[in-house]
C-alpha positions as CSV (number, residue, x, y, z in Angstrom):
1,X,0.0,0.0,0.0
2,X,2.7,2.3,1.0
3,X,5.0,1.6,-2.5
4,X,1.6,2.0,-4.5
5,X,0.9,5.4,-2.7
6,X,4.6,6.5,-3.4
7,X,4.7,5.6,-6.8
8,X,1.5,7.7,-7.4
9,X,2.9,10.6,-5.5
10,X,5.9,10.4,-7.7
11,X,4.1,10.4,-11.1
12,X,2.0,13.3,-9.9
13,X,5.1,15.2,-9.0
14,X,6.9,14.3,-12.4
15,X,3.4,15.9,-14.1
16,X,3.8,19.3,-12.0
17,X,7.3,19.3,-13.3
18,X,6.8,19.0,-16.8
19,X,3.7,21.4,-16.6
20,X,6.1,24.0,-15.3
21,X,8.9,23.8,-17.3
22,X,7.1,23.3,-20.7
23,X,3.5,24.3,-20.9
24,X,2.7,26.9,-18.0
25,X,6.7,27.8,-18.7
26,X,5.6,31.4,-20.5
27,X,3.0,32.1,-18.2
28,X,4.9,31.2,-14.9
29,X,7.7,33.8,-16.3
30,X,5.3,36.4,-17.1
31,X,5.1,36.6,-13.2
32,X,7.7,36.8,-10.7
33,X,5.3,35.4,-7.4
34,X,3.6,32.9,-9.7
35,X,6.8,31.3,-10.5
36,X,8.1,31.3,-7.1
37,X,4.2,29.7,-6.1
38,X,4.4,27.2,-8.6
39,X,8.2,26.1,-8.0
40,X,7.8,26.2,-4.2
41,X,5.1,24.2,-4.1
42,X,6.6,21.3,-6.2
43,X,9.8,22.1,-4.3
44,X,7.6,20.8,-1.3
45,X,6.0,18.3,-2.4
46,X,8.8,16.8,-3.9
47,X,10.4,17.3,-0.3
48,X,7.4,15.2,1.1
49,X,7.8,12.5,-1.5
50,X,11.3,12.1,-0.1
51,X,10.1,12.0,3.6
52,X,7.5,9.2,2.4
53,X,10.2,7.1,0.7
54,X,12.4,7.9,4.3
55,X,9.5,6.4,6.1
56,X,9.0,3.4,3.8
57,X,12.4,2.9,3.7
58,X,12.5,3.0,7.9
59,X,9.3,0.7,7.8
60,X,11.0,-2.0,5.3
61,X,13.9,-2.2,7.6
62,X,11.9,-2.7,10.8
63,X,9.5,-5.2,9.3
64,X,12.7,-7.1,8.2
65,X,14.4,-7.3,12.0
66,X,11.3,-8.8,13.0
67,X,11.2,-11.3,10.8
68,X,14.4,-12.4,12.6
């Protein structure tokens, strides 16, 4: 459940990439506080995707020592 969740969070945060550097890239430009909106936002959700692999990562590693 927790991989399946990642993976989604991933390919959601690849799309808000390629939206802002491609499509939305004239329009972000055109403003100075939309840009830095846009980009901070990915910038943190990319930084929760990395806490959420972090945690599964943490998780795998218990679930494996008490299997022993």
């Amino acid at each position: 459940m927790r991989r399946k969740v990642l993976l989604q969070l991933v390919m959601v945060l690849l799309v808000l990439v390629v939206l802002g550097a491609w499509p939305l890239a004239g329009w972000l430009s055109g403003n100075m506080w939309l840009f830095l909106l846009w980009w901070g936002a990915s910038l943190f959700y990319g930084l929760m995707v990395i806490l959420l692999a972090i945690y599964d990562m943490l998780a795998v590693f218990k679930e494996e020592r008490e299997k022993l």
